[in-house]
C-alpha positions in Angstrom: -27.7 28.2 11.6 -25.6 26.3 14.2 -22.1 26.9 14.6 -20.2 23.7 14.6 -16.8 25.4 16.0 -18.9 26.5 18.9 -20.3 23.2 19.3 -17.0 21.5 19.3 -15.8 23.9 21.8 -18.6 22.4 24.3 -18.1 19.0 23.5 -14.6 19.6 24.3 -15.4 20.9 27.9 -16.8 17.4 28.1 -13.9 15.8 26.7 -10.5 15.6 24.7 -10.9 16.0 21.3 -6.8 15.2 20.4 -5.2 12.2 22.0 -3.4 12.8 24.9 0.1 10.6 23.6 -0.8 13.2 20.2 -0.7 16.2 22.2 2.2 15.1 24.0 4.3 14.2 20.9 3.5 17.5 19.3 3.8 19.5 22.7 7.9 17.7 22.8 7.8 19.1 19.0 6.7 22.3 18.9 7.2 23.9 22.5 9.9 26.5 22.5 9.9 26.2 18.5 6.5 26.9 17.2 5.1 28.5 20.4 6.6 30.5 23.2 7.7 27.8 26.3 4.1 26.7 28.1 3.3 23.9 31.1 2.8 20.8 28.8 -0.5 20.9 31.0 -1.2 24.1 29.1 -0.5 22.7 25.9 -2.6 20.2 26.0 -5.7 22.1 26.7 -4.6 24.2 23.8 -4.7 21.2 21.0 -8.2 20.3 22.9 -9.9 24.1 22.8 -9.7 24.7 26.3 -6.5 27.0 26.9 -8.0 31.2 26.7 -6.3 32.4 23.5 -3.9 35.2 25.3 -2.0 32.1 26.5 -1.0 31.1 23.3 1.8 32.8 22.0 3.4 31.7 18.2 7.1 32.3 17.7 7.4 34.6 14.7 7.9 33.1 11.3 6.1 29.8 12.6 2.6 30.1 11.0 3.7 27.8 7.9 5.1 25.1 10.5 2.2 25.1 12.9 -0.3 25.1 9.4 1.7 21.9 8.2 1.5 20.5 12.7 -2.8 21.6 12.3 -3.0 19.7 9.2 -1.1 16.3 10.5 -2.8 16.3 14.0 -6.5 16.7 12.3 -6.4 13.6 11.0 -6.3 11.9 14.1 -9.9 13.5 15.0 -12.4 10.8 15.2 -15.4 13.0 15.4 -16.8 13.4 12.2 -17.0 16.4 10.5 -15.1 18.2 13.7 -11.4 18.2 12.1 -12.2 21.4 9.7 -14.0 23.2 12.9 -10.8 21.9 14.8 -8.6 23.8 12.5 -10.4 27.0 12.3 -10.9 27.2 16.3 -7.2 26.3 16.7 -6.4 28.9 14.0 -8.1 31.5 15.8 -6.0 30.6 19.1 -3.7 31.0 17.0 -4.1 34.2 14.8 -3.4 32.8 11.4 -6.0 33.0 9.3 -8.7 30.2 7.5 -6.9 31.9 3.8 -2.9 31.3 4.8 -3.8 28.3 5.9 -5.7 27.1 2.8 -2.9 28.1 1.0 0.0 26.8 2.7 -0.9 23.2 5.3 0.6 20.9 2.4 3.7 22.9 1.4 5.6 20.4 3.5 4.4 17.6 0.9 5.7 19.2 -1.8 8.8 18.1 -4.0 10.6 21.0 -3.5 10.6 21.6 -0.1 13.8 22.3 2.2 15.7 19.6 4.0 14.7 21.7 7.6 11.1 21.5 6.7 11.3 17.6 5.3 12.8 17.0 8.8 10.1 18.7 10.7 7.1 17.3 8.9 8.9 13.9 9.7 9.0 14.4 13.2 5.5 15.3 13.2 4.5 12.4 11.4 6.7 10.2 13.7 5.7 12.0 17.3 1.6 11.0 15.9 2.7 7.2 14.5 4.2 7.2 17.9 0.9 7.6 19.7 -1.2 5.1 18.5 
């Protein structure tokens, strides 16, 4: 059986797999919040599976944010079938697992969610509209 997170991993040696004015609008987002400080250069090898995992580096208590920031920037993969493989490679990178994330990406679309998290998932919405 072929694994198609390994695959995308190649094709992204051969090129981006996130936008670059995507990865820049998240990396203005999340850097410093979601993920210790890195080179925006960094950062976007990082949403494009090409950044070695022990340079990524989640803040504590982030893993719900950067579930809800996976979720938003998968949509905006044009490869088909690629944004699930995406999301598990980048969940690796990340050390959350496939389960939590399952279980929590859409919390942010919720009714009850708080007025921090509303303005987050707006900002990522905005910084991906933003792009295109």
């Amino acid at each position: 059986m072929i694994d198609k997170s390994l695959i995308l991993k190649e094709i992204a040696q051969l090129r981006d797999i996130v936008n670059l004015g995507v990865c820049v609008g998240i990396y203005q987002t999340c850097n410093g919040k979601q993920f210790k400080h890195m080179p925006a250069s960094d950062f976007i090898n990082f949403l494009n599976l090409k950044l070695d995992k022990a340079k990524v580096h989640p803040l504590p208590r982030q893993k719900q944010r950067i579930c809800y920031m996976l979720f938003a920037v998968s949509h905006t993969i044009a490869l088909s079938d690629s944004p699930r493989h995406w999301i598990e490679s980048m969940l690796e990178l990340c050390d959350i697992s496939m389960e939590y994330y399952d279980k929590h990406h859409k919390d942010f679309l919720s009714v009850g969610v708080s007025e921090k998290n509303k303005e987050y998932k707006e900002i990522i919405d905005e910084s991906i509209k933003r792009s295109y």
